[in-house]
C-alpha positions in Angstrom: -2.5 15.7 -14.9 -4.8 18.7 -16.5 -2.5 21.1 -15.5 0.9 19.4 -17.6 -0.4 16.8 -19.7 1.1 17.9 -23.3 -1.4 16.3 -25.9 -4.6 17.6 -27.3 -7.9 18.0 -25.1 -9.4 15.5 -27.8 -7.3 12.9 -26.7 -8.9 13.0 -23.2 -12.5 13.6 -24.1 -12.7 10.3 -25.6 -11.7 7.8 -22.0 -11.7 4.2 -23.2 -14.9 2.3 -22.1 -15.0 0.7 -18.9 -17.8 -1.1 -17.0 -18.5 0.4 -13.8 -18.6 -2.4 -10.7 -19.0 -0.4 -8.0 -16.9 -0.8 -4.6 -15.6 -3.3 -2.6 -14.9 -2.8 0.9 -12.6 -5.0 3.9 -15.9 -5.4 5.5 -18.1 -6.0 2.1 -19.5 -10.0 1.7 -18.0 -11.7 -0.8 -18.8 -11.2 -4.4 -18.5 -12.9 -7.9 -17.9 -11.1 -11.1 -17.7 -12.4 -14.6 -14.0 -12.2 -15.7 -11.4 -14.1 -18.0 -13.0 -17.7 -18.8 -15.2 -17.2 -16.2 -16.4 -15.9 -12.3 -13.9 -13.9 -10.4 -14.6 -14.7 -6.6 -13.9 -11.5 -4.2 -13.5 -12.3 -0.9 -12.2 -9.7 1.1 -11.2 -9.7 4.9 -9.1 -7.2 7.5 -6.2 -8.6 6.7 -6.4 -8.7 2.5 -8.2 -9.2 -0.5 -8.9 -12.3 -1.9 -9.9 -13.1 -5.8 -10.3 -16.8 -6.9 -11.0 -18.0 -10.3 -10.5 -20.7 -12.6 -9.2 -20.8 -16.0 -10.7 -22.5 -19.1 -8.8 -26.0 -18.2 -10.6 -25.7 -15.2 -7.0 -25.1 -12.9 -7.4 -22.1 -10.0 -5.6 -19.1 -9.6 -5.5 -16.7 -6.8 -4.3 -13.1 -6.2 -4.4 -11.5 -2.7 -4.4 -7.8 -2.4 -3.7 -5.3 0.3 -7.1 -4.7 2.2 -8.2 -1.6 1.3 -11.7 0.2 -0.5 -11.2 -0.7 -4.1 -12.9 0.7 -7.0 -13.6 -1.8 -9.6 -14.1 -1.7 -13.7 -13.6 -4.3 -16.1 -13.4 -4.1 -20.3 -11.3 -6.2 -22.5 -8.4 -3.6 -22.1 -6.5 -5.7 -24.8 -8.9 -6.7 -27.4 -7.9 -10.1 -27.0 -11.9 -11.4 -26.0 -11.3 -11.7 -22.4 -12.9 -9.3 -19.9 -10.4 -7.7 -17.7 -10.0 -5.9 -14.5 -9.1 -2.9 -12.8 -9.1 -2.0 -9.1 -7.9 1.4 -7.9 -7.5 2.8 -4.3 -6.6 6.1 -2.8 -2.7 6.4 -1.7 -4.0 9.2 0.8 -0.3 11.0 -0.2 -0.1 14.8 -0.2 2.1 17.5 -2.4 4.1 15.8 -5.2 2.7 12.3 -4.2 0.5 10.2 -6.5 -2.4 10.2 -5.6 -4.0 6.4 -6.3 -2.5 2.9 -7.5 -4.2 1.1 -10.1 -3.9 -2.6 -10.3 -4.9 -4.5 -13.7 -5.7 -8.2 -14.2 -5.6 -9.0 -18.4 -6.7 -12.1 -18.6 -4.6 -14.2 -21.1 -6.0 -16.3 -23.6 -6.3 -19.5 -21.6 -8.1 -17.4 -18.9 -5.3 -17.1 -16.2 -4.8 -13.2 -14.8 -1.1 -11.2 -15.8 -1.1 -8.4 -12.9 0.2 -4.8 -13.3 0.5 -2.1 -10.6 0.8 1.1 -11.1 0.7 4.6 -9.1 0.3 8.1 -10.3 -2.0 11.3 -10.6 -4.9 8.8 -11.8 -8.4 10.1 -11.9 -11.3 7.9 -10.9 -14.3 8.9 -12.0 -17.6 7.1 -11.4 -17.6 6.2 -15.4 -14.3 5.3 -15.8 -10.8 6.8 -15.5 -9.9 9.3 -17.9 -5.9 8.1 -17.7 -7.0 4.8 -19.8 -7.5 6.3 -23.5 -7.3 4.6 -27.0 -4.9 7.0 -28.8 -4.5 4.9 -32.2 -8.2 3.7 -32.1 -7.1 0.0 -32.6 -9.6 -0.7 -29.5 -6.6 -1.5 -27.5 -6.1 0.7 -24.4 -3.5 2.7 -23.7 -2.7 4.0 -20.1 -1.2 7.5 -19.2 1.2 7.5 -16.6 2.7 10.9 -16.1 6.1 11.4 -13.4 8.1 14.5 -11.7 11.6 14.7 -11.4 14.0 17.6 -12.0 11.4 20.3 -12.7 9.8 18.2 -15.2 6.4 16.4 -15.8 6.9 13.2 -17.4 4.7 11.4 -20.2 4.7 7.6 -20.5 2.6 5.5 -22.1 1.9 1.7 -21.4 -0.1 0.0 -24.1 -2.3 -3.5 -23.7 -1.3 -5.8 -26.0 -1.3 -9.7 -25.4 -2.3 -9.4 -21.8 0.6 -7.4 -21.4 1.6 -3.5 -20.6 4.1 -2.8 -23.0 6.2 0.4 -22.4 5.5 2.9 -25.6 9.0 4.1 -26.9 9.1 6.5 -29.8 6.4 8.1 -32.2 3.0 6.6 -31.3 -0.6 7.7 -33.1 1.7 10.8 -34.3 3.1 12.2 -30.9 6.9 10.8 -29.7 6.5 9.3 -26.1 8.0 10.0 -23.3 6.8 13.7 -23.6 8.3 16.3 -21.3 6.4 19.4 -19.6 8.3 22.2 -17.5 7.1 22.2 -14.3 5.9 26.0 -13.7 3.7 27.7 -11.2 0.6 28.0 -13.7 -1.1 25.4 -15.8 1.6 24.8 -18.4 1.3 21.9 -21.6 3.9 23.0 -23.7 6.0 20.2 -24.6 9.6 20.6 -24.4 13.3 18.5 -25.5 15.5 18.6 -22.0 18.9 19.2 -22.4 20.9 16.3 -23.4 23.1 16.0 -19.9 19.8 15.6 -18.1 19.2 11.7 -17.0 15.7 10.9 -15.9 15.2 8.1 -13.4 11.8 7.1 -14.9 10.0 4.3 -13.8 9.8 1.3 -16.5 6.9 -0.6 -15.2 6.6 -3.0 -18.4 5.2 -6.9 -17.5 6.1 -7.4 -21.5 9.6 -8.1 -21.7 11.7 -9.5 -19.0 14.7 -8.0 -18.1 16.1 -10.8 -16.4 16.1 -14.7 -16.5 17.5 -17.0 -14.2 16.7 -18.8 -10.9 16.6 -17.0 -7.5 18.6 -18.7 -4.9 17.4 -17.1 -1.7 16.0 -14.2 -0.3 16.5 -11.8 3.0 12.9 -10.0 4.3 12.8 -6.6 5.6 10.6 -4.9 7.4 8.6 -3.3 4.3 5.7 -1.9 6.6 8.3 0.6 7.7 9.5 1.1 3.7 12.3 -1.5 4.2 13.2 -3.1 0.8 13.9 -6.6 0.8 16.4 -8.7 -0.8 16.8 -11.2 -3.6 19.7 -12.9 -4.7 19.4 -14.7 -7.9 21.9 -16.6 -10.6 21.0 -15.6 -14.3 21.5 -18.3 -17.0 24.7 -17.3 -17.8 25.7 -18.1 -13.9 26.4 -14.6 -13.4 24.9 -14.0 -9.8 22.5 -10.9 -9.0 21.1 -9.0 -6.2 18.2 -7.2 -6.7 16.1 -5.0 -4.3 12.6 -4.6 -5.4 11.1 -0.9 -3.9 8.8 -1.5 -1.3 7.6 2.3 -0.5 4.8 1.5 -3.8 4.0 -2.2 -2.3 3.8 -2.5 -6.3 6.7 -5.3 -6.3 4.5 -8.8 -6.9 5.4 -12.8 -7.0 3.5 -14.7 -9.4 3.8 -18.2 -9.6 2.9 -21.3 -12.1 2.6 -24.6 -11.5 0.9 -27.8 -12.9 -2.5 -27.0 -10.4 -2.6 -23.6 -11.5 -1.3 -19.5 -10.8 -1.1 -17.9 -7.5 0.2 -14.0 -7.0 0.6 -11.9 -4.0 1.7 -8.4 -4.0 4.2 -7.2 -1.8 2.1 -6.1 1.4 1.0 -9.7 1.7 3.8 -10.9 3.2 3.1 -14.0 5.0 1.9 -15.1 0.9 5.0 -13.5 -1.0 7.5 -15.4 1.4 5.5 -18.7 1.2 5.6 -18.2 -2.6 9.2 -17.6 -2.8 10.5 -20.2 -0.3 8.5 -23.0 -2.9 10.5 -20.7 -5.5 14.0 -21.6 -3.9 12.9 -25.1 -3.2 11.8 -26.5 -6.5 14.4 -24.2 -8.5 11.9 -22.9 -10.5 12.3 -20.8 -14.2 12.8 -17.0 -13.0 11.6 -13.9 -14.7 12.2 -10.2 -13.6 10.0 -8.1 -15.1 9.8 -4.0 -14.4 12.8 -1.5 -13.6 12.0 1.2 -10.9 15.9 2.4 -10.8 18.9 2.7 -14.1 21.1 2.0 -11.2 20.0 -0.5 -9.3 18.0 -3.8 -9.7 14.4 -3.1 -8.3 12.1 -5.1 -10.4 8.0 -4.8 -10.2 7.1 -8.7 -11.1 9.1 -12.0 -10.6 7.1 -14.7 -12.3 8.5 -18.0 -11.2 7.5 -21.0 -13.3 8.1 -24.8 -13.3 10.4 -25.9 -16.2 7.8 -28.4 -17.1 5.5 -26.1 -18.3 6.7 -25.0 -21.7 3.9 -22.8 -22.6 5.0 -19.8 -20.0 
C-alpha cells in the first residue's frame, strides 16, 4: 500500500484511534470484552470462534468465525456511541495476494453487531492499523481498500456510517474515489484517468444498500474447502427468479439472520452453521437481503441478511 497509495503522506500519519485488545488464539480461554450494549463473550475452539452477546432488550446474538489467531481493536468506528470491533488474521497468501482479512462488528443502535469482511494489503500494527483513517475529520472512519487488476492499483474507500460500510463514490474530503495508480516496477503514487474502454472488475463490498430483495427458495452446497462456490436460488419481489453464487475463495460471503429471540451470523467457513441458518431461511420464507457484489457479471453477494416479516424495524 506504501508503494501505490496516491494521497498525501498526511493522510496516513494521522490512523484513526483504536483500542489495542491483544490476541486471541483457538487454544486461548474464553474472554469477555466490553462491546455494543454490553459484554462480548469470546469463546474460541479448534473448530471456530465463538462471540456471544446480548443487546439492550436483553435478546442474544451470536457470530462464529473461522478458528484462527485474531488480532483484536475496538473504537466507535461510526460515531454512533457504540464500541465496535475489529478482528484481523493473516491470509498467509504470497505475490499479488492480500495479505490479511479484516472483519468489523458496528454495533447498531439497539446493540446488535452488522458484520463486514474484508481482504486486502492491510497493515496491523500493534497500535492500530494504518488502513482505517478519518479523511474528513467527522470522527467517522474511513477504511482504505486498495485492488490490482490490469496493471493498476485500485483505491476504494468504505466509510462507517449508521453501522454500515458505505462504498465512497465520487469527490470525498477533496480527492475523487476510486483512485487509480500504474502498476510499475518502482514505488509509484501518481494518480492516473484509465482509458475509457478499460472495465474494472472491482470488488463492491458495501453492507449499506442492498442490491437485491426477495426470498431465497433453496440452496445447493459445494465443497468450499476446496474453493467450490455454492449455490443460491432466490425469487425477488417482482417474482423474477435469481441464481446467485456467492465467491467462496475469500470465505467473506456471511448469513445473518433475525428473529424475534435475537441475531445469529456465520461466515462462510462455518458451514455446518451457514446451512442450518439457511435451511430455517427456506423454511419460514423469511424477508431476503443481498448485500455486496464481488463480480459486474455475475451474482456473488458478500451478506444475505434474512429476516422475519414480523419484525418491521430491519
Amino acid at each position: 500500500m506504501d508503494a501505490y497509495f496516491p494521497l498525501a503522506k498526511p493522510a496516513l500519519e494521522a490512523p484513526f484511534g483504536l483500542q489495542p485488545l491483544g490476541q486471541i488464539f483457538p487454544h486461548s480461554a474464553p474472554r469477555s470484552i466490553a462491546a455494543g450494549a454490553g459484554q462480548v463473550l469470546f469463546s474460541p475452539h479448534p473448530e471456530a470462534l465463538h462471540l456471544n452477546g446480548k443487546d439492550r432488550f436483553g435478546l442474544p446474538y451470536s457470530v462464529q468465525l473461522e478458528s484462527r489467531p485474531y488480532t483484536l481493536f475496538r473504537a466507535d468506528l461510526d460515531h454512533n456511541g457504540q464500541v465496535d470491533l475489529i478482528l484481523s488474521h493473516e491470509t498467509y497468501g504470497n505475490g499479488l495476494a492480500p495479505t490479511h482479512h479484516l472483519i468489523s462488528l458496528l454495533f447498531e443502535a439497539d446493540g446488535r453487531p452488522m458484520p463486514f469482511s474484508a481482504e486486502g494489503y492491510f497493515e496491523i500494527k500493534a497500535q492500530g492499523i494504518p488502513d482505517l483513517i478519518d479523511l474528513d475529520r467527522d470522527g467517522r472512519a474511513e477504511l482504505i481498500f486498495m485492488s490490482y487488476e490490469q496493471g493498476y492499483w485500485i483505491t476504494q474507500l468504505y466509510k462507517a456510517q449508521n453501522a454500515r460500510w458505505q462504498k465512497v463514490t465520487g469527490l470525498f474530503a477533496q480527492q475523487r474515489f476510486p483512485l487509480y495508480t500504474r502498476f510499475t516496477e518502482r514505488p509509484n503514487r501518481q494518480r492516473v484517468q484509465p482509458p475509457g474502454k478499460l472495465q474494472f472488475g472491482v470488488p463492491q463490498l458495501s453492507n449499506a444498500d442492498p442490491t437485491f430483495v426477495g426470498q431465497l427458495i433453496s440452496y445447493q452446497w459445494a465443497n468450499v474447502d476446496q474453493s467450490e462456490d455454492i449455490l443460491l436460488n432466490l425469487k425477488a419481489e417482482n417474482g423474477k427468479k435469481q441464481s446467485c453464487r456467492p465467491l467462496s475463495w475469500y470465505s467473506t460471503f456471511t448469513v445473518m439472520l433475525d428473529h424475534e429471540s435475537g441475531r445469529q451470523i456465520a461466515v462462510l467457513s462455518q458451514q455446518t452453521a451457514m446451512q442450518s441458518l439457511l435451511n430455517e431461511v427456506i423454511k419460514q420464507k423469511y424477508a431476503v437481503k443481498l448485500f455486496g457484489e464481488r463480480d459486474s457479471q455475475v451474482c456473488r453477494p458478500e451478506l444475505l441478511w434474512a429476516s422475519d416479516p414480523r419484525r418491521p424495524d430491519v
